[in-house]
C-alpha positions as YAML, in Angstrom:
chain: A
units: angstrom
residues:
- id: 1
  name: UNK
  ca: [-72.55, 14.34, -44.33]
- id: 2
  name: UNK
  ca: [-72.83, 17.96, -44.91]
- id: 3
  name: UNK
  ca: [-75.78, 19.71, -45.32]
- id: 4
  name: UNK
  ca: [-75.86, 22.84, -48.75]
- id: 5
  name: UNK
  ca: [-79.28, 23.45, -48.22]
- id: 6
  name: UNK
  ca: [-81.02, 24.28, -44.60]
- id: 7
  name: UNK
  ca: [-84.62, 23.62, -44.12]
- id: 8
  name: UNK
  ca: [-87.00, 26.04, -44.94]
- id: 9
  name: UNK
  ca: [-89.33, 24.93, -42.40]
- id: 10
  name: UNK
  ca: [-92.89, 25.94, -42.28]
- id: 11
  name: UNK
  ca: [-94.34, 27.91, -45.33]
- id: 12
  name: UNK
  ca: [-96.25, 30.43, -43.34]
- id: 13
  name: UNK
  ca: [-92.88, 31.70, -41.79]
- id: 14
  name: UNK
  ca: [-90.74, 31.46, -45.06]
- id: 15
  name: UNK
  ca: [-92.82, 33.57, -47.08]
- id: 16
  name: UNK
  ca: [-92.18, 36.63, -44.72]
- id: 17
  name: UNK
  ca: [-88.48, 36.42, -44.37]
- id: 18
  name: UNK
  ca: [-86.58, 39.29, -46.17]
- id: 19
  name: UNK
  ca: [-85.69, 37.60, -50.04]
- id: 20
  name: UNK
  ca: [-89.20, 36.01, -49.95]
- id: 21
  name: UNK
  ca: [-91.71, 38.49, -48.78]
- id: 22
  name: UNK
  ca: [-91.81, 40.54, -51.56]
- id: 23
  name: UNK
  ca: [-91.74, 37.33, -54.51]
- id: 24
  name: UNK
  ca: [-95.11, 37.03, -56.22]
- id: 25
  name: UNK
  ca: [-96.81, 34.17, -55.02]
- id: 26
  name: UNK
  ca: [-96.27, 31.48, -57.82]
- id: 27
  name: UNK
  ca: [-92.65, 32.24, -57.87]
- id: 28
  name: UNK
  ca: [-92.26, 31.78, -54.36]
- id: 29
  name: UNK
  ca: [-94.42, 28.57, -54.01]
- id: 30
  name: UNK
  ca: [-91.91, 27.29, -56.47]
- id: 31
  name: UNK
  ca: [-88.39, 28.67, -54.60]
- id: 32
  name: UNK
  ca: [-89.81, 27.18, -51.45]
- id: 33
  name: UNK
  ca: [-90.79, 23.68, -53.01]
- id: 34
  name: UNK
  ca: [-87.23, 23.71, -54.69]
- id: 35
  name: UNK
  ca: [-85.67, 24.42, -51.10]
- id: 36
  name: UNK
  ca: [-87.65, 21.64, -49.57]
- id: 37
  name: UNK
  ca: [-87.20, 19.13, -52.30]
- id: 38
  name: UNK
  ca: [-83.20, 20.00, -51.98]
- id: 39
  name: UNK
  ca: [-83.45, 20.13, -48.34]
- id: 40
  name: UNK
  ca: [-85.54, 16.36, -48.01]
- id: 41
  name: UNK
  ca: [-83.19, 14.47, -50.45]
- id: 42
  name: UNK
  ca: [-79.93, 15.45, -48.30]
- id: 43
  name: UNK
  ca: [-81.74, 13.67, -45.70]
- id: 44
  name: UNK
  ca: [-82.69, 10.80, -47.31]
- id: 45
  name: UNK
  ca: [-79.79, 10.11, -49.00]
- id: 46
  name: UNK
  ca: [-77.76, 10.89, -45.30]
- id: 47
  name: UNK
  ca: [-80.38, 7.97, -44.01]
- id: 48
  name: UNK
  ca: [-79.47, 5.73, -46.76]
- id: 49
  name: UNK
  ca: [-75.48, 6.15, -45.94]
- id: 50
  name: UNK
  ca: [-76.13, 5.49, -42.50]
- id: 51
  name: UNK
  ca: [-78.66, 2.12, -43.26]
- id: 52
  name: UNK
  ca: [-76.23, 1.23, -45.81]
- id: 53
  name: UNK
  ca: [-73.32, 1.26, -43.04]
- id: 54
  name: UNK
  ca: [-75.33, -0.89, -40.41]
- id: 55
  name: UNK
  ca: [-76.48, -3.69, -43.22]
- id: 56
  name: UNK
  ca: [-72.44, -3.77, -44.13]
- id: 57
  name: UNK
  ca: [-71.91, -3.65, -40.14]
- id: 58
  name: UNK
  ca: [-74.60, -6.60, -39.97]
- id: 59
  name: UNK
  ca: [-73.11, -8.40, -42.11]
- id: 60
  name: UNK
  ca: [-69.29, -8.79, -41.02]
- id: 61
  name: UNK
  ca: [-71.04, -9.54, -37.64]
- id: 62
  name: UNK
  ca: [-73.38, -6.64, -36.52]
- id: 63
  name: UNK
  ca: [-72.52, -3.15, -34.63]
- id: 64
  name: UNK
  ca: [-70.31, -3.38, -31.70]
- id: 65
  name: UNK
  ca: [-72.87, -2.56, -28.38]
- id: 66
  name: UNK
  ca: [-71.16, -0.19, -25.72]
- id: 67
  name: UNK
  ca: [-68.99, -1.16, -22.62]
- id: 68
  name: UNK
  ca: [-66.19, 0.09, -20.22]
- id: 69
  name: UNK
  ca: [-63.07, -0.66, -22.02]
- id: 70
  name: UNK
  ca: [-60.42, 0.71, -19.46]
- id: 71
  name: UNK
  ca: [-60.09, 2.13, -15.64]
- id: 72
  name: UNK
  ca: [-57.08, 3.99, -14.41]
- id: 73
  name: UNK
  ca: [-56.15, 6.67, -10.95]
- id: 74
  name: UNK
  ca: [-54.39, 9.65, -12.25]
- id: 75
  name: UNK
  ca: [-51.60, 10.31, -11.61]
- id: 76
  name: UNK
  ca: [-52.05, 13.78, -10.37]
- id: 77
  name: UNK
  ca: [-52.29, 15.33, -7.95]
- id: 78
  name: UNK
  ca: [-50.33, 12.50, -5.31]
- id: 79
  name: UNK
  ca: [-52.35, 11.01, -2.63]
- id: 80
  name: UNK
  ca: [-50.81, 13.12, 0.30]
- id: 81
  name: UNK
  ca: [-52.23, 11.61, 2.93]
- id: 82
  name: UNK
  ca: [-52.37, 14.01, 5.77]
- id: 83
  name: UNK
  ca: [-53.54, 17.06, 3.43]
- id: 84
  name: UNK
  ca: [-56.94, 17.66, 1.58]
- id: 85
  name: UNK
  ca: [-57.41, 16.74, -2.43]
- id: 86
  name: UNK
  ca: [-59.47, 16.30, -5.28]
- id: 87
  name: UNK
  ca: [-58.56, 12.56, -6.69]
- id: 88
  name: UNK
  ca: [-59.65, 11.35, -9.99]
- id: 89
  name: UNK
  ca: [-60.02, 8.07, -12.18]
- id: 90
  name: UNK
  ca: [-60.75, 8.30, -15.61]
- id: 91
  name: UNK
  ca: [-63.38, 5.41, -16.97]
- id: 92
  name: UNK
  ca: [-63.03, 4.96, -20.81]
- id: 93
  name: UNK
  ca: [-66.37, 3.63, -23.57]
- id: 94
  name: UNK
  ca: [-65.69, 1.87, -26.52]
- id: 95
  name: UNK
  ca: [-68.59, 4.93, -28.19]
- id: 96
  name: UNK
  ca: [-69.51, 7.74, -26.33]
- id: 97
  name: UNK
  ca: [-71.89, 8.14, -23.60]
- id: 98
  name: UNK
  ca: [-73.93, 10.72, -22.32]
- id: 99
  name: UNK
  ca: [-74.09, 10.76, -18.51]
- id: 100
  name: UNK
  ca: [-77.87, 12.54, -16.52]
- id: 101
  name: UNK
  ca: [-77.14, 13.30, -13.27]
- id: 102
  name: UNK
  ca: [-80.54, 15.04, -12.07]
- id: 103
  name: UNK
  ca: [-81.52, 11.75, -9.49]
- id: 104
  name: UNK
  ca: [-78.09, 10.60, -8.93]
- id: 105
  name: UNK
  ca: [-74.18, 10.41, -9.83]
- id: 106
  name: UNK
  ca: [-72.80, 7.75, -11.05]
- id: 107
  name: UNK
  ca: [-70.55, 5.84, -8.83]
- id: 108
  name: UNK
  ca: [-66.94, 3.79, -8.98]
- id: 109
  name: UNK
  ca: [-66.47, 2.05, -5.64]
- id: 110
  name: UNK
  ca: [-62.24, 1.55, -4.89]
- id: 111
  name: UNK
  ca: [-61.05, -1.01, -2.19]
- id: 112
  name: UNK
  ca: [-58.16, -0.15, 0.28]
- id: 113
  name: UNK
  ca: [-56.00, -2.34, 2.10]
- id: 114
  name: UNK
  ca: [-55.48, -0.47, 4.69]
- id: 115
  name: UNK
  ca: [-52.03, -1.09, 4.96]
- id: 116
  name: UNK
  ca: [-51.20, 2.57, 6.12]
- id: 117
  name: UNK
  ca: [-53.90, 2.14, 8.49]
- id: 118
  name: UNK
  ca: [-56.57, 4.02, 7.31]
- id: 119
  name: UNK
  ca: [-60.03, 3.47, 8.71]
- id: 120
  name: UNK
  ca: [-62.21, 2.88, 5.19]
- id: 121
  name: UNK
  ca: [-61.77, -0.73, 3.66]
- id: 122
  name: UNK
  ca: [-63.77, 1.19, 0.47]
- id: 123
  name: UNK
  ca: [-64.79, 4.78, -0.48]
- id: 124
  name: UNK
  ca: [-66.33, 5.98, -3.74]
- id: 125
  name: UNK
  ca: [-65.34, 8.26, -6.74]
- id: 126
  name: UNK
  ca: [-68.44, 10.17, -7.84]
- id: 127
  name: UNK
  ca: [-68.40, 11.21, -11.71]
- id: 128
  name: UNK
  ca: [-67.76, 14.58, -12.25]
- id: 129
  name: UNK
  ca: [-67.41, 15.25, -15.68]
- id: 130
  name: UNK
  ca: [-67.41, 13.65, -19.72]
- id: 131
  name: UNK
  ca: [-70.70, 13.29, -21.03]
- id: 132
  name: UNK
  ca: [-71.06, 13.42, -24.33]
- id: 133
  name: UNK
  ca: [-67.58, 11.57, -24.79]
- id: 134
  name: UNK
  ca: [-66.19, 8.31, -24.37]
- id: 135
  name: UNK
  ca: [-63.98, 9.44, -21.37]
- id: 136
  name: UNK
  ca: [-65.96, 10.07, -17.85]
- id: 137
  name: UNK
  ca: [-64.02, 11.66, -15.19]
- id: 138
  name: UNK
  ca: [-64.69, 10.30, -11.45]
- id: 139
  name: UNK
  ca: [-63.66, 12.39, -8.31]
- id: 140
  name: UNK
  ca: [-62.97, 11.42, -4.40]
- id: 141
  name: UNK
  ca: [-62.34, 14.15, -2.10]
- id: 142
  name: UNK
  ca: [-59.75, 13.91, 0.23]
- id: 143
  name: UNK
  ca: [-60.48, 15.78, 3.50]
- id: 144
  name: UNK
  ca: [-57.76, 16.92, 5.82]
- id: 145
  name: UNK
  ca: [-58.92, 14.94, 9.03]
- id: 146
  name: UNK
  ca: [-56.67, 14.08, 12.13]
- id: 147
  name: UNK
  ca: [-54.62, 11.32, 11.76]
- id: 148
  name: UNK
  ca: [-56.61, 8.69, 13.87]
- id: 149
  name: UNK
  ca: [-59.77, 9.41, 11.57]
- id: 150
  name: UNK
  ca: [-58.42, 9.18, 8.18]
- id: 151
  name: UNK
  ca: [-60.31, 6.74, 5.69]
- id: 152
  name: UNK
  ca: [-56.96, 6.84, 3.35]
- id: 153
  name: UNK
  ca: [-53.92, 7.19, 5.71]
- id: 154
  name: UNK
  ca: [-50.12, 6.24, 5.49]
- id: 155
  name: UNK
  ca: [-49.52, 6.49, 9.17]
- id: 156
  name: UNK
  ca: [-48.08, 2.96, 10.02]
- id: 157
  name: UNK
  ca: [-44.84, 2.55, 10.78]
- id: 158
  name: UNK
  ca: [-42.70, -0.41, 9.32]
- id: 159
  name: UNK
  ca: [-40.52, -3.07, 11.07]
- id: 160
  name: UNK
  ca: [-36.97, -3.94, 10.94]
- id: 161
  name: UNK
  ca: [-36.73, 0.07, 10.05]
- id: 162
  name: UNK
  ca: [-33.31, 2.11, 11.88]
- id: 163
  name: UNK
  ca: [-34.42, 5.40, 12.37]
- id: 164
  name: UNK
  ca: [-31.43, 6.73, 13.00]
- id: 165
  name: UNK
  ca: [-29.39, 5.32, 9.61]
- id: 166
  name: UNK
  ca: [-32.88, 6.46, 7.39]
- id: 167
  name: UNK
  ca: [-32.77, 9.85, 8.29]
- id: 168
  name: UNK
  ca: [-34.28, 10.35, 12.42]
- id: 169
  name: UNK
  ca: [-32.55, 13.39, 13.90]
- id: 170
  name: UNK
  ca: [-31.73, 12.47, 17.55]
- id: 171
  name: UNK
  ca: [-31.22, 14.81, 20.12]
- id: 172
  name: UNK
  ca: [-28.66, 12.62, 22.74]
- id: 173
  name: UNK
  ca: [-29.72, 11.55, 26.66]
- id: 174
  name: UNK
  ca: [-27.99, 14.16, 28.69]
- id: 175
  name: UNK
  ca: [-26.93, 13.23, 32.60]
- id: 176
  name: UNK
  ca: [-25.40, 9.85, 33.48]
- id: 177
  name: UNK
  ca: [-25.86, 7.64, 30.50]
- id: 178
  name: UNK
  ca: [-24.98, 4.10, 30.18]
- id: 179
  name: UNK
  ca: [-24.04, 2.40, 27.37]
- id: 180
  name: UNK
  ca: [-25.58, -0.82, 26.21]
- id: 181
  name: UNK
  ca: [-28.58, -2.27, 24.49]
- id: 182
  name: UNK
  ca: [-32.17, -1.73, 25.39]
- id: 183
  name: UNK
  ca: [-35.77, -2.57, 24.30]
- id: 184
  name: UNK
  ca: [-38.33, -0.81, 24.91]
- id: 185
  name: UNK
  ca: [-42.08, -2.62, 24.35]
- id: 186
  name: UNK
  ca: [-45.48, -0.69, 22.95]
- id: 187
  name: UNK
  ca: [-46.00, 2.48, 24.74]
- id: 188
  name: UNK
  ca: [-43.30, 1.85, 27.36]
- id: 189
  name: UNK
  ca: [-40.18, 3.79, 28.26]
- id: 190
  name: UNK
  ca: [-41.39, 6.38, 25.31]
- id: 191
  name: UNK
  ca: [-43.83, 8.94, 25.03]
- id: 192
  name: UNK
  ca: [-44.37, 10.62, 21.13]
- id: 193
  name: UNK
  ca: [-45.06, 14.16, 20.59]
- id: 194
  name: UNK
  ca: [-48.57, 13.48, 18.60]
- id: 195
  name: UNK
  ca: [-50.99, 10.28, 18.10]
- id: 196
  name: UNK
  ca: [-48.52, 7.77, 17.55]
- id: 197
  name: UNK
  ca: [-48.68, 4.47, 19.70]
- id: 198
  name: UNK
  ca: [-47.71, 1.04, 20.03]
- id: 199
  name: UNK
  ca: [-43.93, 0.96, 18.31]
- id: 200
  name: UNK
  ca: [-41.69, -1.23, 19.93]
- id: 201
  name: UNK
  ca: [-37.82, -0.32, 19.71]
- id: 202
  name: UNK
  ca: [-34.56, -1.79, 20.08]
- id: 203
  name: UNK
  ca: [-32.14, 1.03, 20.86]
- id: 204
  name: UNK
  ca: [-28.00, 1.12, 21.20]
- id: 205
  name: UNK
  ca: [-26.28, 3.13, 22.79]
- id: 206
  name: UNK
  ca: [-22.39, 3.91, 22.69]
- id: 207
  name: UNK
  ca: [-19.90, 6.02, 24.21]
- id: 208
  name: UNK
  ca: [-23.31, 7.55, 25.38]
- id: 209
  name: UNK
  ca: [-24.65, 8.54, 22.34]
- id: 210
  name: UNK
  ca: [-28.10, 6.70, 20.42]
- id: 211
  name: UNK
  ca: [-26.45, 5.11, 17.91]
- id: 212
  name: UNK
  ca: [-28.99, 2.69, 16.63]
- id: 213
  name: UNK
  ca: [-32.50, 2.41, 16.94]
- id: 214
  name: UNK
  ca: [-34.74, -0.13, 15.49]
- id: 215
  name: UNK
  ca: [-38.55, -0.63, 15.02]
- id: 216
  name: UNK
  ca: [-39.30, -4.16, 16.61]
- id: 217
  name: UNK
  ca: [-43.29, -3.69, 16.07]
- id: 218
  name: UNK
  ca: [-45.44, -1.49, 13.91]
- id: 219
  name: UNK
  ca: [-46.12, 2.09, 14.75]
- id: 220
  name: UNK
  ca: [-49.49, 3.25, 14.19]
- id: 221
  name: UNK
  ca: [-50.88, 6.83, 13.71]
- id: 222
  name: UNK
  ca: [-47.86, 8.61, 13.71]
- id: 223
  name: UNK
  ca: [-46.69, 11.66, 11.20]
- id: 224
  name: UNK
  ca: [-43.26, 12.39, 9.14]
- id: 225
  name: UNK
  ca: [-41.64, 14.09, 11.92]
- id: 226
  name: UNK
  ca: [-43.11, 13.26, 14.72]
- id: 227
  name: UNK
  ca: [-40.53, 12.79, 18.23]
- id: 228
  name: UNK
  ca: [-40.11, 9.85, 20.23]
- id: 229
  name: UNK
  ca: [-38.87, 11.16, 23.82]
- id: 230
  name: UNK
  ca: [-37.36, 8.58, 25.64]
- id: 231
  name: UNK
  ca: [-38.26, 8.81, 29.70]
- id: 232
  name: UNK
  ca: [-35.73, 9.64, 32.26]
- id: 233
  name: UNK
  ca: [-33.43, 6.84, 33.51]
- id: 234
  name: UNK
  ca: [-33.59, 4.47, 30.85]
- id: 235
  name: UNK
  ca: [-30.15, 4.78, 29.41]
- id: 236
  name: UNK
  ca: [-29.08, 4.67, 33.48]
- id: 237
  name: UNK
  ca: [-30.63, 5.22, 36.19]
- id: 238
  name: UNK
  ca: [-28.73, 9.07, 35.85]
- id: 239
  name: UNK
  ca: [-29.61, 9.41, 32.14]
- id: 240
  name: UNK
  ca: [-32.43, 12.11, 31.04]
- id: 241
  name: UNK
  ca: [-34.20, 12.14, 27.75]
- id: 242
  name: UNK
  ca: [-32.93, 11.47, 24.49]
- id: 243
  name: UNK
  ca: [-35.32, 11.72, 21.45]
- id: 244
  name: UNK
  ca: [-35.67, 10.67, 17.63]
- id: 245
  name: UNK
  ca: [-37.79, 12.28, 15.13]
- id: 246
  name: UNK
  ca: [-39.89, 9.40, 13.30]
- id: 247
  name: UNK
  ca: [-38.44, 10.22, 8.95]
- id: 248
  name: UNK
  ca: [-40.99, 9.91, 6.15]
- id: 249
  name: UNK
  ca: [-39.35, 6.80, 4.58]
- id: 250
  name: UNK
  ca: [-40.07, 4.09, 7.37]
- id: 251
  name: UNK
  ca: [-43.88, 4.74, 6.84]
- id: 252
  name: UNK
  ca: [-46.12, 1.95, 5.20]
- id: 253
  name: UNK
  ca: [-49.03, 3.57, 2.99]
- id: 254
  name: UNK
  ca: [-52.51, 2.49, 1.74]
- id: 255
  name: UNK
  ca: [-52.78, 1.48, -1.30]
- id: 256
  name: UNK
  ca: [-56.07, 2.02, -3.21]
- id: 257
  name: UNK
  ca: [-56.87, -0.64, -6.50]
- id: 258
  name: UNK
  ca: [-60.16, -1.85, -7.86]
- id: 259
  name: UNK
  ca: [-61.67, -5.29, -6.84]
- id: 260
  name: UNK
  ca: [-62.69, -8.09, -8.66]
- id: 261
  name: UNK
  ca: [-66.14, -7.68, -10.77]
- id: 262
  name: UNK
  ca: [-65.79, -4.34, -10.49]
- id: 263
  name: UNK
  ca: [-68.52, -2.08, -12.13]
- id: 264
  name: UNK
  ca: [-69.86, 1.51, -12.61]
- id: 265
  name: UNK
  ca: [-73.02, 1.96, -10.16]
- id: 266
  name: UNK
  ca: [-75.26, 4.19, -11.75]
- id: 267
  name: UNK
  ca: [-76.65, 5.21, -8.22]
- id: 268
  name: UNK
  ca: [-79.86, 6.64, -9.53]
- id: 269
  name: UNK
  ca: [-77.92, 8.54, -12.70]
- id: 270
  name: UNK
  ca: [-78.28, 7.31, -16.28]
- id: 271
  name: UNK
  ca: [-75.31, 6.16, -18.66]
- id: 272
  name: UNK
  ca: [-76.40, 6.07, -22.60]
- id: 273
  name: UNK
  ca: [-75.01, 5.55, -25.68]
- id: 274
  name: UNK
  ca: [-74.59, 8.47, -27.33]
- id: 275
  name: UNK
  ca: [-72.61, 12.40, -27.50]
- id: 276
  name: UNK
  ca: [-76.14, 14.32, -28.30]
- id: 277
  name: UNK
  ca: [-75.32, 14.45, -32.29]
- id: 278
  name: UNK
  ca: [-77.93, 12.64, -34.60]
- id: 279
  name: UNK
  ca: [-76.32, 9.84, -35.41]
- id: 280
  name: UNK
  ca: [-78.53, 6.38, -36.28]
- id: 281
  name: UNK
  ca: [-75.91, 3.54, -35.17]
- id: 282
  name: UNK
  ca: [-75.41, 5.25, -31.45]
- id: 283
  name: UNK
  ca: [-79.00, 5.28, -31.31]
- id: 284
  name: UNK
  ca: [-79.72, 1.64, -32.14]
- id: 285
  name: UNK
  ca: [-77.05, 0.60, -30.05]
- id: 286
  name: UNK
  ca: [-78.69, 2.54, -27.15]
- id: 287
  name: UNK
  ca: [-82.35, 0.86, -28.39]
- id: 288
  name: UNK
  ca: [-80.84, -2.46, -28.72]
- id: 289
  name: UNK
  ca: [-78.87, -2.07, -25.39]
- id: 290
  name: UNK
  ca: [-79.50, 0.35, -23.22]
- id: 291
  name: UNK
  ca: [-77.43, 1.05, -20.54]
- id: 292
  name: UNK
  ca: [-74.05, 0.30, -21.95]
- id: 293
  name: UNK
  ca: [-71.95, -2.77, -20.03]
- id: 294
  name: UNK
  ca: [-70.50, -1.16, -16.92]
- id: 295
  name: UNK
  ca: [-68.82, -3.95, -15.79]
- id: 296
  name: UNK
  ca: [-64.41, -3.69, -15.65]
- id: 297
  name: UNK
  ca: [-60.99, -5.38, -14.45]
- id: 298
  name: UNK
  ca: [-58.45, -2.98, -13.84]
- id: 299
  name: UNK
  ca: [-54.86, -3.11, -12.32]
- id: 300
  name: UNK
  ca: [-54.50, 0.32, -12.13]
- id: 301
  name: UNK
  ca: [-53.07, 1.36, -8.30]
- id: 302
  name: UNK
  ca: [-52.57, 4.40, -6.08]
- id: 303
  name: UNK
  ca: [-50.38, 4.70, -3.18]
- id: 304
  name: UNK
  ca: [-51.21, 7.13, -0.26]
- id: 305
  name: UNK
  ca: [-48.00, 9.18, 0.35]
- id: 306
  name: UNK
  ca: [-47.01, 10.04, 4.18]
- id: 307
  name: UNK
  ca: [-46.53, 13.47, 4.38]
- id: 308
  name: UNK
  ca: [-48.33, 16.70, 4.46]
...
């Protein structure tokens, strides 16, 4: 409803604004009981629409109460692993909400396999932003930590991956190299230019070149990039080096997703019903409920990506 007339508030103040102050009295005791009759049956009649649309709601089965009705990652910016971010999930009301943060943020909690090895089988998204909507925005951020402490990582190598056919770039053995097939187990016959440990690899060589090698057992902490030197005498007892540079498209990566029964913890905030405005059904729905229903099922996934 829109309001023609304003309140004219208390008569002690109106009778000194400029249009009044200078009105003899009896005329302006009757401009400012017209302006407050006008003014009081707005009201009432914008109370009697908004009674008149909860007895209708009532009756067709009462007004809806408040609750989470969908959870999703954005898209942007990608989960880069091995650099620093700001992530964000977006947690949609049914009717807005107003969010106080002045003893605590409100909290969604995400779950992590840990299939890219990070360290952090959970880790929260605070709310950041959306009160007075029906949209909150939630935020995780990403530090840039070393690869062996990262909570969200995708620094495990697959199996059954050839390096050499996805995109490794080998530098050859030089010396007296011998042809053949060789294995080499975790941490054996190898060293690796940063963290990385435990790969096992099956390796080829012909007419003395690598030709083929092949992950035989999971990599873990390793980096797009990162060299696997190969030790002296283990293409031959004459052979020296040879190396392969681990590509970013053998890595696996951590995916995060949101568990079953999962909810909004208001971690010593507050979540109402409401966006500020006057407005009679938000506030009985807050009376009648309270904290609106913070409980959600989501599919929505994010993958960490392996590079930096």
């Amino acid at each position: 409803m829109v309001y023609t007339a304003n309140d004219p508030g208390n008569w002690a103040i109106w009778k000194t604004k400029k249009g009044n102050k200078d009105l003899p009295l009896q005329e302006a005791t009757q401009k400012y009981r017209k302006e407050k009759l006008l003014f009081e049956q707005q009201y009432m009649d914008f109370v009697a629409t908004q009674e008149a649309i909860q007895r209708q709601q009532a009756q067709t089965g009462g007004t809806s109460l408040n609750g989470v009705t969908s959870v999703a990652f954005e898209a942007q910016p990608p989960f880069r692993t091995n650099t620093g971010s700001i992530q964000k999930l977006k947690v949609n009301f049914s009717k807005p909400v107003t969010v106080n943060t002045s003893l605590g943020s409100p909290l969604v909690t995400v779950a992590n396999n840990q299939f890219g090895g990070g360290t952090a089988a959970t880790f929260d998204y605070t709310y950041s932003a959306g009160s007075g909507t029906n949209e909150l925005t939630f935020n995780h951020v990403h530090p840039t930590v070393v690869v062996t402490a990262q909570g969200f990582s995708a620094n495990v190598i697959g199996t059954g991956f050839e390096l050499v056919g996805s995109g490794g770039t080998v530098v050859e053995p030089t010396g007296t190299v011998v042809d053949g097939d060789y294995t080499f187990a975790a941490n054996t016959g190898y060293t690796t230019s940063g963290d990385g440990v435990d790969i096992a690899l099956s390796v080829t060589v012909s007419a003395g070149v690598i030709d083929i090698v092949t992950t035989d057992e999971l990599g873990n902490e390793f980096v797009p990039g990162e060299t696997i030197t190969f030790d002296d005498a283990v293409f031959g007892a004459g052979s020296l080096g040879g190396s392969i540079t681990v590509p970013q498209n053998v890595f696996q990566s951590d995916v995060a997703s949101f568990a079953a029964g999962s909810t909004v913890t208001l971690n010593s905030g507050t979540i109402t019903t409401g966006d500020g405005s006057f407005n009679t059904q938000y506030n009985d729905i807050a009376r009648r409920q309270g904290t609106p229903a913070l409980g959600f099922t989501s599919t929505s996934t994010k993958r960490g990506i392996p590079a930096g």
